[in-house]
C-alpha positions in Angstrom: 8.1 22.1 -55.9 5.3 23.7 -54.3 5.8 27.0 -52.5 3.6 25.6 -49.6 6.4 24.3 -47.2 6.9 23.4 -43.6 10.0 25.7 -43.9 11.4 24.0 -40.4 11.2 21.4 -41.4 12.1 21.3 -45.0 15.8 23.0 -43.9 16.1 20.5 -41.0 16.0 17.9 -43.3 18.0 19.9 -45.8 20.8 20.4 -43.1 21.0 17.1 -41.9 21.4 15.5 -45.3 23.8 18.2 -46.0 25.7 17.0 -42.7 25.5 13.5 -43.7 27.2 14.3 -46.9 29.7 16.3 -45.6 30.7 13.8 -43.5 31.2 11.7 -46.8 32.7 14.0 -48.9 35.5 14.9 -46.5 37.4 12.3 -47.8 36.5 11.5 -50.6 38.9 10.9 -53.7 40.1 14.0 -55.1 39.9 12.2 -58.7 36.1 11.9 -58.2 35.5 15.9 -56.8 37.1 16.6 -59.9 35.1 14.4 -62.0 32.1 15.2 -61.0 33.0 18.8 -61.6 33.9 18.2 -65.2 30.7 16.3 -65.3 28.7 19.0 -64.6 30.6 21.1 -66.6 29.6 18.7 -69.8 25.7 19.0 -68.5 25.5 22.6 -68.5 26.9 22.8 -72.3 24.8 19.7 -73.2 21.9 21.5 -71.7 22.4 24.9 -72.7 18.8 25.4 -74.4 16.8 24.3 -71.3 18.9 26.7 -69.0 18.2 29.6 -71.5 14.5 28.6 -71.4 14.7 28.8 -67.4 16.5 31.7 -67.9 13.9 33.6 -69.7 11.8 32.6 -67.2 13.6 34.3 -64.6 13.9 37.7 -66.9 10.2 37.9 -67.1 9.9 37.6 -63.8 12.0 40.4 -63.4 10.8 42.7 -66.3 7.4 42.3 -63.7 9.1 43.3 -61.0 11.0 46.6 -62.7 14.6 45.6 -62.2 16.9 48.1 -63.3 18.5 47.9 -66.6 21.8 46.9 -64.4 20.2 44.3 -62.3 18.9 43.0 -65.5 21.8 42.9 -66.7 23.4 40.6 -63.6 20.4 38.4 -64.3 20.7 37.9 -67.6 22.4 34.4 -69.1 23.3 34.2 -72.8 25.5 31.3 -74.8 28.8 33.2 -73.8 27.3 33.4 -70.1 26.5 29.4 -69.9 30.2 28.7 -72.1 31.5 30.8 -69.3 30.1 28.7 -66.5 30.8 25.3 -67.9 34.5 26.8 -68.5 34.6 27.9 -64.3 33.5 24.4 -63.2 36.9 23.0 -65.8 38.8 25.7 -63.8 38.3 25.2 -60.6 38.2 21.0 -61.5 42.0 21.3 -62.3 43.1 23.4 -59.6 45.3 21.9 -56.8 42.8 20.2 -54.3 43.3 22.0 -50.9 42.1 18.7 -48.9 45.1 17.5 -46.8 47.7 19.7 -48.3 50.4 20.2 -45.6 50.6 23.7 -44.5 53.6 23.3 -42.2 55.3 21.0 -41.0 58.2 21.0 -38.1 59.6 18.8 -35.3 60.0 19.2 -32.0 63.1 18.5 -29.5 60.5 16.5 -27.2 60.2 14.2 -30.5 57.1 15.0 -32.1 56.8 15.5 -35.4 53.7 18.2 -36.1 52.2 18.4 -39.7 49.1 21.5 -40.5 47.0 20.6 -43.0 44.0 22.0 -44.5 40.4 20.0 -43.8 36.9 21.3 -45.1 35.3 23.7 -43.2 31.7 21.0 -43.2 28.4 22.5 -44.1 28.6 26.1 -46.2 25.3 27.8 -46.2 25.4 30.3 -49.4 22.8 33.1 -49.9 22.8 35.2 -53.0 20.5 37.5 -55.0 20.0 37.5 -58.7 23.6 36.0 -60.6 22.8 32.8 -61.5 26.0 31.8 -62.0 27.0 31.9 -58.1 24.8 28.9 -58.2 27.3 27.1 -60.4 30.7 29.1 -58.4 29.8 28.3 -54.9 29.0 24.8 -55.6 32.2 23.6 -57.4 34.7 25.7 -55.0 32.1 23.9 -51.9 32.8 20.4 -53.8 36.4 21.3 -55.0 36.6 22.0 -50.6 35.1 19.2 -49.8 32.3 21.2 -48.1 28.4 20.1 -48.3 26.6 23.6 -49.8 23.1 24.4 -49.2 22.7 27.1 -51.9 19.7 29.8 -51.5 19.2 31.8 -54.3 17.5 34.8 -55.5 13.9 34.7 -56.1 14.5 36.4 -59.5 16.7 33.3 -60.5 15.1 31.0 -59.1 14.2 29.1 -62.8 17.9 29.6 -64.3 19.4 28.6 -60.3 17.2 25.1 -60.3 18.6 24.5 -63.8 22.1 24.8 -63.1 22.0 22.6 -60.0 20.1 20.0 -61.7 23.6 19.7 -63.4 26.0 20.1 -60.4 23.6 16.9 -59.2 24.1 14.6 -62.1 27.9 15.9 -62.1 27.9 14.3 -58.6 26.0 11.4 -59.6 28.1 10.4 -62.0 30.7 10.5 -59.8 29.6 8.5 -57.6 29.0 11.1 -54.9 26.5 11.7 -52.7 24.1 14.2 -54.6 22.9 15.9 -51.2 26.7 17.2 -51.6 25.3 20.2 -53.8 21.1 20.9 -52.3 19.3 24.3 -53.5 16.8 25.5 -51.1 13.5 24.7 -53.6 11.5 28.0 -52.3 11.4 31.6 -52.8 10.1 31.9 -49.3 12.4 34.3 -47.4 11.5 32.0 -44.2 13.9 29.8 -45.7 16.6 32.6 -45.2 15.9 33.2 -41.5 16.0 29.7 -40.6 19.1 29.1 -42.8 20.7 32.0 -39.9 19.6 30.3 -37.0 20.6 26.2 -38.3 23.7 26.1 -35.9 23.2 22.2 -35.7 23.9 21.8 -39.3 25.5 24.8 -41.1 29.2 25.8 -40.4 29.4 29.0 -42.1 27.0 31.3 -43.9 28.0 33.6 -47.1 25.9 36.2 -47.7 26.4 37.4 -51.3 24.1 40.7 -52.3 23.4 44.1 -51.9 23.4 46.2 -48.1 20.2 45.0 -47.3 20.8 41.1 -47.7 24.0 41.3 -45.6 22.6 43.5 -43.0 19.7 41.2 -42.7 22.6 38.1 -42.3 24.8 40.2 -40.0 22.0 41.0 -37.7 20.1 37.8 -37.1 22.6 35.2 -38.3 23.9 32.9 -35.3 26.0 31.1 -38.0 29.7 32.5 -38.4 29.4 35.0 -41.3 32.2 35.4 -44.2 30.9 39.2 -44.5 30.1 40.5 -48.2 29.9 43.9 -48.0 29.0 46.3 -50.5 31.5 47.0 -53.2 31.6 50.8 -52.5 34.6 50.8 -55.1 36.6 54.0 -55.6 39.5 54.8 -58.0 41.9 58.1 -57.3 43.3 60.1 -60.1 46.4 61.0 -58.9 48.5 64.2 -59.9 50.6 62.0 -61.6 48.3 59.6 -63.6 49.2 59.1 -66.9 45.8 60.3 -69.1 45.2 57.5 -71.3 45.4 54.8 -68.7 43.3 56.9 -67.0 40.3 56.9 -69.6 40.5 53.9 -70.6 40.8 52.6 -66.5 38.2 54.3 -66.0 35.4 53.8 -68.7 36.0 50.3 -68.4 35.7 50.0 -64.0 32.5 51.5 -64.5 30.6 50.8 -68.2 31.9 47.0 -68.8 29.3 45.6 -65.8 28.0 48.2 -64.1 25.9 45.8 -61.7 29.0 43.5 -60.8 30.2 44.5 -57.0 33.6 45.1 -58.6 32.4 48.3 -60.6 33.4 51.8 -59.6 30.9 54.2 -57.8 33.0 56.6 -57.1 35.9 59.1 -59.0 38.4 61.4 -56.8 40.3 63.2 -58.8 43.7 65.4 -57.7 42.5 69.6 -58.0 46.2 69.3 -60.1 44.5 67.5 -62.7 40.7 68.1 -62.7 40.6 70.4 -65.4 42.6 68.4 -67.9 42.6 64.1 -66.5 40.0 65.0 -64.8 37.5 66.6 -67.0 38.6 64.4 -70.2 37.6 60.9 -68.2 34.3 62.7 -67.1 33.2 64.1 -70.4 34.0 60.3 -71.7 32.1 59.1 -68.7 29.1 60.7 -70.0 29.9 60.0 -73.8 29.0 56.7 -72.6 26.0 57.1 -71.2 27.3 57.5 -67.6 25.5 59.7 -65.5 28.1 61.9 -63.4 27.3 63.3 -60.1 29.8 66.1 -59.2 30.5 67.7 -56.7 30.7 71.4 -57.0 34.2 71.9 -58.6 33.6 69.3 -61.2 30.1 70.5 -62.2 31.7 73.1 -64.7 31.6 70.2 -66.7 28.6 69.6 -69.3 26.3 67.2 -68.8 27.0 66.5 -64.9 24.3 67.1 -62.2 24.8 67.8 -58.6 25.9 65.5 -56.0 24.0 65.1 -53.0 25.4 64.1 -49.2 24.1 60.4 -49.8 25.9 59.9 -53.0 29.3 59.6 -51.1 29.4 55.9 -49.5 27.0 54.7 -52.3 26.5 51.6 -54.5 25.2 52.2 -57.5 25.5 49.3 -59.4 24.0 50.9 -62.4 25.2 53.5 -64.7 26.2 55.8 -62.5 29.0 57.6 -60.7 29.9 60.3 -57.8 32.8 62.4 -58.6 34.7 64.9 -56.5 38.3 66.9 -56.6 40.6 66.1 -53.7 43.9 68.5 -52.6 45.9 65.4 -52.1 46.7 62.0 -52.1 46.3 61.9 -48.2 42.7 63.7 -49.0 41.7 61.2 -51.6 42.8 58.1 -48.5 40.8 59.8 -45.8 37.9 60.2 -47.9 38.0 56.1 -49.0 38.2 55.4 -45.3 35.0 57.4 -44.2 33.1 55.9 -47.2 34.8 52.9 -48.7 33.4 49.2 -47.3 37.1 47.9 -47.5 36.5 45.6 -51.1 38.2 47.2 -53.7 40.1 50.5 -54.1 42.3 51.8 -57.0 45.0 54.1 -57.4 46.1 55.4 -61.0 49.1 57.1 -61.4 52.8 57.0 -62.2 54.4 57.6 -59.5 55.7 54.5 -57.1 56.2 56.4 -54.0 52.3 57.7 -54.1 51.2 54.0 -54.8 52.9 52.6 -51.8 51.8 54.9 -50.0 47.9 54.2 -51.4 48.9 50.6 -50.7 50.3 51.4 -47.2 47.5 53.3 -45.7 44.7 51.7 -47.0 43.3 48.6 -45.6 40.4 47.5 -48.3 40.5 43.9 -48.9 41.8 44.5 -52.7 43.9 47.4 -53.4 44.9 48.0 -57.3 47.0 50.4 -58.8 46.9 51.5 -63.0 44.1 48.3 -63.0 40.2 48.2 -63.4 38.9 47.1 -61.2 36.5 45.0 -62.6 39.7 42.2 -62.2 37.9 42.4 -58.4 36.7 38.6 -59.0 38.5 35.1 -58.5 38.5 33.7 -61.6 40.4 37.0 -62.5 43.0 36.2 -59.7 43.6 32.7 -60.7 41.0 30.7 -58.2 38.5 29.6 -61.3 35.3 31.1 -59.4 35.0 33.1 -56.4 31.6 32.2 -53.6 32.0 36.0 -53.0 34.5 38.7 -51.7 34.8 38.6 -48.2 35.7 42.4 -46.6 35.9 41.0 -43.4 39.4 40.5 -41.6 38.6 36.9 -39.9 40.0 33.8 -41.5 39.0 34.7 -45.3 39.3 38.3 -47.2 38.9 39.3 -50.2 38.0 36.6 -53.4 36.8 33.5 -51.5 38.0 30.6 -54.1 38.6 26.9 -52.8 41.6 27.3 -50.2 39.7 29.6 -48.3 37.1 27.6 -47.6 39.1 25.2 -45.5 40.2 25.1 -42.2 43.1 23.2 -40.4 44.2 20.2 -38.1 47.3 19.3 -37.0 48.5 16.0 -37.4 51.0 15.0 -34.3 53.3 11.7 -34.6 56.3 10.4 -32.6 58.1 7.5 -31.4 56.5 7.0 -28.3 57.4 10.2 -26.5 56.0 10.9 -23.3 56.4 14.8 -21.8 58.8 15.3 -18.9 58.5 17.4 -15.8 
């Protein structure tokens, strides 16, 4: 589609085909959400060569525009990548459907008999940079929801994006739902993004998933609620009484596995008891693997490390990359994750329980781990199939936003006739 739009009204009509659908999807058959899921899920595999083609597309694109090896790396689709998709969409198809599942349930001495149960939320607007494969997450766990999506991707996906929806589409149709169920915004115009913020009439909810700048820009001009995405400013604590080789290999594999993925580390406090022997043997590893380690002044006795700066505390690298500093104490390594963590994920490694509960106690990050990478900060990891995002907001979802969390409630009230006295 031409990049020459009337963006108003492209997303009007967008939005109010979205709406329509929604309306229609609410209650539909679970048999057919998960149908057309598995569907889809048969199209991406059956059409595995014309999404790599898009996909190379997209990486040429962004070779032009000098991505980073890391954002690269988030952009990139391979066989594994697209197996790992279609296997997602079979995933979240055969989880439980949250439409009408009974929350609670009590009666009451007047006689009524009160039943919560979960309904879609309606219309979920989803903005996202350069993963392709949020295209294919947020619209199974918006179908699996019985939410509409209007899906806005990343101008450096923007190929491999338009492939994969082709195939959430024919999913639907052969499901006999109504394809505007699943729409991608068909521009790379950011106007599209502004007016997305501002479509109160039609969207419910917006998810922002990106970097700082593409929340900030969502938090500041959005008049759609916002499930806030924050940056993953991830930090892991090496604790007195962390046990070395979980340590390392904790360690290495939080921050080299997918260094661009929101769930990678950025930052490494380790316990003055242990810097010169934990410490030092996870940085010099750090660095064996092509890590570049920016220490703070105790720590930059070790080989190979460069200075940190002020600005390299509260950063997100996403890249290959970390800060590293000494701290005196467990309560030390807390204080310095509240000043500069963005509440997604923070780890503790050690052995001793009383230090983890307290790490678990006093910190209030959406996902706390202890002896875990946490690279496990993802849905699918946590049993949901696909995640639309982590939400590090405290208002009706946190942390990996699968299916259930993309519902709200109703209550259902019956009785016998009763009428209230007094």
């Amino acid at each position: 589609m031409s990049e020459d739009h009337d963006i108003p009204a492209m997303m009007a009509g967008i939005g109010a085909r979205a709406r329509a659908a929604a309306a229609e999807l609410a209650h539909a058959d679970a048999g057919a959400r998960r149908a057309a899921l598995e569907a889809a899920a048969d199209c991406v595999q059956a059409r595995r060569d014309e999404i790599l083609a898009a996909n190379a597309r997209d990486l040429e694109f962004g070779r032009e525009k000098g991505l980073s090896g890391a954002m690269m790396d988030r952009l990139a689709l391979d066989a594994g990548r697209i197996d790992a998709i279609a296997t997602g969409l079979r995933a979240v198809a055969q989880q439980d459907d949250p439409v009408g599942a009974v929350m609670a349930e009590w009666d009451m001495p007047s006689g009524l008999h009160i039943a919560r149960v979960r309904t879609p939320l309606g219309v979920i607007g989803v903005i996202y940079e350069s993963r392709p494969n949020v295209t294919a997450d947020a619209g199974a766990l918006c179908l699996k929801s019985g939410n509409a999506v209007i899906l806005r991707g990343g101008s450096e996906s923007f190929h491999s994006s338009r492939a994969i929806h082709a195939c959430l589409v024919e999913g639907l149709h052969a499901a006999g739902l109504p394809e505007d169920a699943v729409q991608l915004v068909p521009t790379r115009d950011r106007a599209a993004v502004s007016r997305m913020l501002t479509m109160t009439d039609s969207i419910d909810v917006i998810v922002p998933r990106g970097g700082k700048g593409l929340v900030g820009l969502v938090q500041a001009e959005a008049r759609v609620p916002v499930f806030a995405h924050l940056e993953g400013i991830v930090h892991i604590y090496i604790d007195k009484a962390a046990d070395a080789e979980k340590a390392l290999r904790v360690v290495l594999n939080a921050k080299t596995r997918r260094p661009g993925i929101c769930g990678a580390v950025e930052c490494l406090l380790i316990h003055r008891d242990v810097a010169d022997t934990v410490g030092q043997g996870v940085i010099r590893a750090l660095i064996d693997a092509g890590v570049e380690v920016r220490a703070d002044p105790t720590l930059q006795s070790v080989p190979g490390t460069v200075p940190a700066g002020e600005d390299d505390w509260g950063r997100e690298y996403l890249d290959m990359i970390i800060a590293a500093r000494v701290v005196d104490s467990l309560d030390d390594a807390i204080a310095h994750v509240r000043r500069f963590g963005s509440g997604h994920t923070d780890c503790i490694l050690t052995e001793d329980d009383a230090a983890a509960a307290r790490f678990f106690e006093r910190l209030d990050s959406a996902i706390v781990m202890r002896n875990s990478s946490t690279q496990f900060a993802d849905g699918g990891e946590f049993g949901m199939g696909a995640e639309i995002g982590i939400a590090t907001g405290k208002l009706h979802a946190r942390g990996p936003v699968g299916a259930e969390q993309l519902t709200s409630f109703k209550y259902l009230v019956t009785s016998d006739g009763a009428t209230r006295k007094g």
